[in-house]
N, C-alpha and C positions, 0 to 999 in steps of 0.2 A: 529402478530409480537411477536418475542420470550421477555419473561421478568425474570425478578428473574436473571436465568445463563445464559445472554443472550448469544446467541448465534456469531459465529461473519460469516458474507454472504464476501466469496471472488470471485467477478468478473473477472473473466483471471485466476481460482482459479488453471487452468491444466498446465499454463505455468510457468517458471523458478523461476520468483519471489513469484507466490501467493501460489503454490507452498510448495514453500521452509517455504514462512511465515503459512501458513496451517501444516507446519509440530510442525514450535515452539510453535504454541497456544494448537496444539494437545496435544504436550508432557508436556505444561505448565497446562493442565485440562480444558481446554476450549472446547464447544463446535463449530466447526467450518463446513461451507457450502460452498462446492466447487462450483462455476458457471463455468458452460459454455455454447457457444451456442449447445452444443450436450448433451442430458441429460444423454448420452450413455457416452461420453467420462467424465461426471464431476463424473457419479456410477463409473467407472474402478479407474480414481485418487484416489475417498472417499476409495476403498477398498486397494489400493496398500498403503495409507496413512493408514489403520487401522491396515495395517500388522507392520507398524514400530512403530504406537504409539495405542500399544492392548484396552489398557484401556479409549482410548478415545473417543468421539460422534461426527464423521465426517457424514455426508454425502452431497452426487452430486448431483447437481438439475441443470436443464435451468438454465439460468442469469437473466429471467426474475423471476422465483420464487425463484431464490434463495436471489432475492435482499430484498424481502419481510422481512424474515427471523431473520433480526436485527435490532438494532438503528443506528450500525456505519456500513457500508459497504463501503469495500474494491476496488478500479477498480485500478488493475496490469496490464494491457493488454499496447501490443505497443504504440505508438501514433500514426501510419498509422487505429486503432483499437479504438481507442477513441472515435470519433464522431458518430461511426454505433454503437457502445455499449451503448453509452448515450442517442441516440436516440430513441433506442427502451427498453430503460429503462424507457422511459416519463410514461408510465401508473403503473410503478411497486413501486418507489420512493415514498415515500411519506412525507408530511411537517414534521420538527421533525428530520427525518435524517440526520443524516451526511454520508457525503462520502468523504471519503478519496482518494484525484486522486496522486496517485506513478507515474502518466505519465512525462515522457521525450521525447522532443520533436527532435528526435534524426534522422540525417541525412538518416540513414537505413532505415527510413522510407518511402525514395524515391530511393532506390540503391546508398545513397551517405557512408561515412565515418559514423562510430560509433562513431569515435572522433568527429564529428563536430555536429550542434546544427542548426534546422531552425528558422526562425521567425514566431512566433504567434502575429496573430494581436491581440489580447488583450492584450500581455503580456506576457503569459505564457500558458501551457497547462492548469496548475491547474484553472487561471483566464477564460481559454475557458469555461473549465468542468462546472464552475459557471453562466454561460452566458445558458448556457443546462440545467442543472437541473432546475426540477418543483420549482415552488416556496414554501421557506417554506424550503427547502433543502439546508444544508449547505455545502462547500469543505471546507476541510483543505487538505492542500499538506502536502505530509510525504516520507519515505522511500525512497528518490531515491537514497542514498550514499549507502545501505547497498550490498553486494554481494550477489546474490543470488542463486548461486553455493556455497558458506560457509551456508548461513541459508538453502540447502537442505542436508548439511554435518552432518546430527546428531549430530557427533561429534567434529563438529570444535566449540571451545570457542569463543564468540561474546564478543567485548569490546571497541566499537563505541557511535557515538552519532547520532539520528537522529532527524534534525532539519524540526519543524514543522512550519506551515506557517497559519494564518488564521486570521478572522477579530475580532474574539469574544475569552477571553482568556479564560469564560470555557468551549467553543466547545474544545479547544485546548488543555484542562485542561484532557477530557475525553478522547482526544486519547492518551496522554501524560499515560494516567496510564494503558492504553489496549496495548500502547508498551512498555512501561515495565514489562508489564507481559509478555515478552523474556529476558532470562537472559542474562546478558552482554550488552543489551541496554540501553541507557539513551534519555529520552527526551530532547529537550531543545526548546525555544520559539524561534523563528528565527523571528517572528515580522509579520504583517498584510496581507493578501492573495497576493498583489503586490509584497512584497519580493521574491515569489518562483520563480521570472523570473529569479531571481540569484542562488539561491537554484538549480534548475533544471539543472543548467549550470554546477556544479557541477560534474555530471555524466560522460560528455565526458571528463570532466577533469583526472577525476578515471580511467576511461576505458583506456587511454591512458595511465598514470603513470602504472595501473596492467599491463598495455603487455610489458613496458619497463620490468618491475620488476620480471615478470611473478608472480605475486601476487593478492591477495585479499586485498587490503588496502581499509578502511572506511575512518571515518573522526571522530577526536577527540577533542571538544572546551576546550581549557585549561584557569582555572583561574575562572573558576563559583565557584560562594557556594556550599559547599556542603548540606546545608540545602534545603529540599523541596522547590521549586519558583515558587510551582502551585498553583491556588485559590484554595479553596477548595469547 
């Protein structure tokens, strides 16, 4: 497992979101590992992603080695994509990690509406992802407000907040500062892993206002301190 500049493993790393977030760790100096299940399609990404940010340390691997790779890794995939990804993740995972689940549990995933939302028996997808992972392995839920058509825009300015979800506040503490290393992001605590059942909801709510608007709109908490609210 990577130490010192650790590396950061994105799971779904070839689709929209992980994507787009593999480009801003790129450009921010991070090194970043694209997963997929093609190790074929996660080399093509790591190279098309090296052409836009030169000076960075991408590369493609399986999702099974690429989960190896870090401390925090990333699973961006749909939520039709969840369960077969976490599942054949059981032997790669290991205690110590965190995984961050971006899953929305989103109608599309059965031919229904992008607006509308299904029910997870646990609660949530992120509360699924917890129920899957080996033990020893933590979820904190993150980034489902962000666009990820603007985070593959190079050049579009980010100036959102995304709100993280988990049970432990410095698991929460450590992803809080890996996304802020995207500019124009801000963390913020949204409260214990149960909270992303609402968190999640979120998403169809967005998708629906951007198409009214034909926009990219996040989400902005107004009235925090401006001083740090992370542990340290």
């Amino acid at each position: 497992m990577a130490t010192g500049g650790e590396a950061i493993p994105i799971i779904g790393g070839t689709g929209a979101l992980g994507y787009g977030l593999a480009l801003r760790w790129a450009r921010a100096g991070r090194a970043v590992v694209i997963g997929s299940r093609s190790a074929e399609r996660a080399a093509e990404a790591a190279r098309r992603l090296s052409e836009l940010a030169p000076d960075s340390e991408i590369e493609g691997l399986a999702n099974h080695d690429a989960a190896k790779q870090g401390p925090i890794v990333l699973l961006t995939v749909p939520f039709r994509a969840q369960s077969e990804n976490l599942n054949n993740l059981r032997e790669a995972l290991e205690p110590g990690q965190l995984l961050v689940d971006c899953t929305v549990p989103l109608a599309a995933a059965v031919s229904g509406k992008a607006t509308r939302s299904l029910g997870v028996w646990q609660g949530s997808a992120a509360q699924q992802a917890q129920e899957m992972v080996p033990d020893g392995v933590t979820v904190i839920a993150a980034l489902h407000t962000i666009s990820a058509p603007t985070l593959a825009d190079g050049g579009a300015k980010l100036d959102e907040d995304v709100l993280l979800c988990g049970d432990r506040k410095a698991d929460k503490a450590r992803v809080a500062r890996l996304v802020e290393e995207i500019a124009g992001l801000r963390a913020v605590n949204a409260g214990p892993l149960e909270m992303a059942r609402i968190v999640e909801q979120l998403t169809p709510m967005l998708i629906s206002i951007n198409a009214r608007y034909k926009a990219h709109a996040g989400i902005r908490i107004q009235g925090l301190p401006a001083a740090d609210h992370w542990p340290t």
